[in-house]
C-alpha positions in Angstrom: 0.0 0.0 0.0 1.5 3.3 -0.7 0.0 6.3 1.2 0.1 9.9 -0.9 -0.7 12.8 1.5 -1.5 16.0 0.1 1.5 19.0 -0.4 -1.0 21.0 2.3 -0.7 18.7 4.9 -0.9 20.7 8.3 1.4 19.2 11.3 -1.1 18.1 14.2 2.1 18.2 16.6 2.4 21.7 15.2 -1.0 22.9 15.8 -1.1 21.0 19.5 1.7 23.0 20.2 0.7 26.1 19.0 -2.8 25.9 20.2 -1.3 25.2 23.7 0.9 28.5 23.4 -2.2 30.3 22.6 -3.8 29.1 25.3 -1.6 30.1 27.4 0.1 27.7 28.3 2.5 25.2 27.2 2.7 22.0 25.8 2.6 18.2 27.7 4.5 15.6 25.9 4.3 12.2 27.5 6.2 9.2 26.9 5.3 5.2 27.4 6.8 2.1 25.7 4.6 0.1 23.5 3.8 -3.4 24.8 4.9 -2.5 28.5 3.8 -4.1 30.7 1.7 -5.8 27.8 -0.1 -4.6 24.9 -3.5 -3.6 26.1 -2.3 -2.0 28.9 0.5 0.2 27.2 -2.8 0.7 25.1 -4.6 1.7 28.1 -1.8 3.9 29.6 -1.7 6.0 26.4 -4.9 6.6 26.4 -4.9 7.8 30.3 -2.0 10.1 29.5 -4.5 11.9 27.1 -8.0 11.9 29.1 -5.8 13.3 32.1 -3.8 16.3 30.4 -1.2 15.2 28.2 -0.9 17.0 24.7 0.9 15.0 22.8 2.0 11.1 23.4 5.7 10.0 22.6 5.6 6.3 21.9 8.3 4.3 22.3 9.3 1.1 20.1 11.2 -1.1 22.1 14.6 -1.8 20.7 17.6 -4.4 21.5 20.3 -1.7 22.1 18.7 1.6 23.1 21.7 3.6 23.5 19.8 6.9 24.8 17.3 4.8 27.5 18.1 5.1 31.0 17.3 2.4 33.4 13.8 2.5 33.9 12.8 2.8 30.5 15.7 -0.2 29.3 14.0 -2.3 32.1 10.5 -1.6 30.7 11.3 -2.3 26.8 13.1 -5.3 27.6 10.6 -7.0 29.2 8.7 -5.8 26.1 10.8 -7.6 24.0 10.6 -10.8 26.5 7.2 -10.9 26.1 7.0 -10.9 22.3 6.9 -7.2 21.0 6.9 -7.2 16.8 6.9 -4.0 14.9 3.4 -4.7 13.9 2.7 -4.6 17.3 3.2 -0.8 17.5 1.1 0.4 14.2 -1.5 -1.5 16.1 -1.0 0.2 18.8 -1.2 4.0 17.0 -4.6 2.9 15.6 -6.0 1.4 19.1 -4.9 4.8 20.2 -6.1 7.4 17.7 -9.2 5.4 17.3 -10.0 6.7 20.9 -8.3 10.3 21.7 -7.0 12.9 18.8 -4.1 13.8 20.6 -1.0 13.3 17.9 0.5 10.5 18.6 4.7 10.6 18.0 6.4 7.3 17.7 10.2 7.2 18.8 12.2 4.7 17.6 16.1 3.7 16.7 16.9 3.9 13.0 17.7 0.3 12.5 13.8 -1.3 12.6 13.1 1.5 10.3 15.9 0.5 7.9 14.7 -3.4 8.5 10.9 -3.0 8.4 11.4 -0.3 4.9 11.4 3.2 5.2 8.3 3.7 2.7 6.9 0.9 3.9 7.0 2.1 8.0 6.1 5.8 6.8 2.9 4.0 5.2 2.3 2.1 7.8 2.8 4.4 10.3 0.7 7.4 8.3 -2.3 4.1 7.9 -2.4 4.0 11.6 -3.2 7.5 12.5 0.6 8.4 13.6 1.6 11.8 13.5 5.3 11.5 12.8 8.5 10.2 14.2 11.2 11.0 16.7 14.6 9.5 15.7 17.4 10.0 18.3 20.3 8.0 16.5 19.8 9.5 13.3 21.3 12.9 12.1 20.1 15.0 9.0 22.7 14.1 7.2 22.3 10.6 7.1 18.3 10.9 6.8 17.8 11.9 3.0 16.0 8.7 2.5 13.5 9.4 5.5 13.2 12.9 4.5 11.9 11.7 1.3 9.4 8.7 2.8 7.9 12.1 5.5 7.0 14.7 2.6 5.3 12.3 0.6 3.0 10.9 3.1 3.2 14.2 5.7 4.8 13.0 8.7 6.6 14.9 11.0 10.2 14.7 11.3 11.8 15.2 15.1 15.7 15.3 15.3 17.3 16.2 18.4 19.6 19.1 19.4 22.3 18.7 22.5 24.0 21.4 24.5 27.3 20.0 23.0 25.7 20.9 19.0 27.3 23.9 17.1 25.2 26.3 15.9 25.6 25.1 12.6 23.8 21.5 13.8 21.4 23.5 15.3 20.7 25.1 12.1 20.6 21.4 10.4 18.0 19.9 13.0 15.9 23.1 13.0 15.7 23.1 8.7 15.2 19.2 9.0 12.6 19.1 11.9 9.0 18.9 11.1 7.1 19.2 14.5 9.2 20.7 16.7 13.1 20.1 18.1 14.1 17.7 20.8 16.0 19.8 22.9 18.3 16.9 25.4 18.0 19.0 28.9 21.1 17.8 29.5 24.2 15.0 28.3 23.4 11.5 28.8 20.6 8.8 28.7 17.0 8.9 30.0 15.9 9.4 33.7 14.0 11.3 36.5 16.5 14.3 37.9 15.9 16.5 41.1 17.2 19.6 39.1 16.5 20.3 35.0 20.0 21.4 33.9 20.6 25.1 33.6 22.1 23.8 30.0 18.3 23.6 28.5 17.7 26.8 28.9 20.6 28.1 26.9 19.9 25.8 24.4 16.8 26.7 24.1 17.9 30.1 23.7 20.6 29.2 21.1 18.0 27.3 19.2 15.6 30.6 19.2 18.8 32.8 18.1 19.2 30.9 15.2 15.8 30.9 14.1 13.7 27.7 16.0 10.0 28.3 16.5 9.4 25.6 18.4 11.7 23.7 20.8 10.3 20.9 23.9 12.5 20.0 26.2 13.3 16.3 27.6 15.2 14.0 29.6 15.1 14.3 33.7 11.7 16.2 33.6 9.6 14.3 36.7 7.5 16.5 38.4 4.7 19.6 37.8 7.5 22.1 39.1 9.8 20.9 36.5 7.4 21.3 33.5 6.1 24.7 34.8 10.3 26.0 34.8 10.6 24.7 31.4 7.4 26.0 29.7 8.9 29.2 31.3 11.3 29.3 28.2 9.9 26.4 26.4 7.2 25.2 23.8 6.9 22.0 25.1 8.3 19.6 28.0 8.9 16.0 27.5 8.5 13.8 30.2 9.6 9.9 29.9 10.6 8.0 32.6 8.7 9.3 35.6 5.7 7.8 34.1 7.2 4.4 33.1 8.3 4.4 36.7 4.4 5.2 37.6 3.4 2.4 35.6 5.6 0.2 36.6 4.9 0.7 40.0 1.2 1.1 40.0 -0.2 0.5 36.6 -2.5 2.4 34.4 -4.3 4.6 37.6 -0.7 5.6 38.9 0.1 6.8 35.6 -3.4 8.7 35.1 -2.6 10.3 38.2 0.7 11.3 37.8 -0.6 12.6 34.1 -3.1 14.9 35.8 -0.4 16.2 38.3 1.9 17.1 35.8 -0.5 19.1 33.3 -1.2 21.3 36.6 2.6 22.3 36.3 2.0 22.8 32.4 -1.4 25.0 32.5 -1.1 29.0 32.7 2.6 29.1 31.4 3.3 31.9 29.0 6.8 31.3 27.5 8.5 34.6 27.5 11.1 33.7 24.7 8.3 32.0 22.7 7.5 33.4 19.1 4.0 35.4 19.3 
């Protein structure tokens, strides 16, 4: 099957995001792995983040060697894989999703199942199920020409990442090739709750807006409602991952609802002073 999307196609992440500054306030990204602790209930989880605040979902394809995962979340996709996770297994879960909330739905993966699987066939696939686009942490611009091609045809966002250790000319690169918005990494390393956001986001936020980023969300070590309410402060959007595999883990699909609904508090009445008007 080969998906054709129109050359007007309008970015759902984009208008979440801007419809959120508008508002506002800022934008709630929230992360899960797919199949953890099983299908249905990373199903289930997804669809909690959404009926209790979150914007937009991040979700996570689990993956053999996931270089950028901290504990937590390399704990929770490998007992994914354990129990049997396929590819297939996360297009079905974007359409079990979308087929009950319209929040976008961003799957994050590593490059290599999307090389395996087929790059137009997983942008078909993924554009069939409702997805809204893709964020690929292990894959720069300049090795993506083939994904770039496989997103404009069938309108899928794009997400590259952007690291306090980037020059301003990667910045540049990640901002022209982003559809959606730009990962800005809070700080070096992998994945995982912090009691402090690094000072290091901020500036790269604000390197990112100097050279000409309208949109930038923040991630990695983002836990709690004070957290997203000091990034929205110069942010579009906050990212937060592991705190809520943590909350599933721990206490399934209610702990994570909860935690949803706290965290939205910390991301409501938030105007970003640095953000574009």
């Amino acid at each position: 099957m080969t998906v054709t999307a129109p050359n007007d196609t309008v970015s759902t992440v984009e208008q979440t995001i801007a419809r959120r500054r508008t508002e506002g306030g800022g934008a709630l990204i929230g992360y899960l792995p797919v199949g953890f602790p099983t299908l249905t209930e990373s199903i289930d989880a997804a669809v909690a983040l959404v009926a209790n605040g979150v914007d937009i979902i991040e979700l996570g394809l689990p993956y053999s060697d996931p270089v950028m995962d901290g504990p937590v979340i390399q704990a929770a996709t490998q007992q994914a894989l354990a129990n049997g996770f396929k590819l297939r297994h996360g297009f079905e879960a974007v359409k079990a999703i979308t087929a009950q909330v319209d929040a976008p739905i961003l799957v994050m993966t590593y490059w290599n199942p999307v090389v395996q699987y087929g790059v137009e066939r997983f942008a078909d696939d993924l554009r069939a199920a409702g997805g809204a686009g893709l964020i690929t942490p292990d894959l720069i611009p300049d090795e993506a020409a083939d994904w770039m091609t496989a997103s404009v045809r069938t309108g899928l966002d794009r997400v590259f990442l952007a690291a306090p250790s980037s020059s301003d000319a990667r910045l540049v690169q990640a901002i022209e090739a982003s559809r959606g918005f730009v990962y800005t990494v809070s700080t070096m390393g992998t994945t995982g709750a912090r009691a402090g956001v690094d000072s290091a986001a901020r500036i790269l936020v604000e390197r990112l807006r100097s050279v000409g980023c309208t949109s930038a969300c923040v991630g990695l070590g983002i836990s709690t409602p004070e957290q997203v309410r000091e990034i929205l402060g110069y942010a579009d959007g906050a990212i937060v991952g592991s705190a809520l595999v943590k909350a599933l883990t721990e206490g399934g699909v209610t702990a994570v609802a909860r935690l949803a609904l706290e965290l939205a508090a910390g991301a409501s009445d938030i105007r970003p002073a640095s953000a574009p008007r």
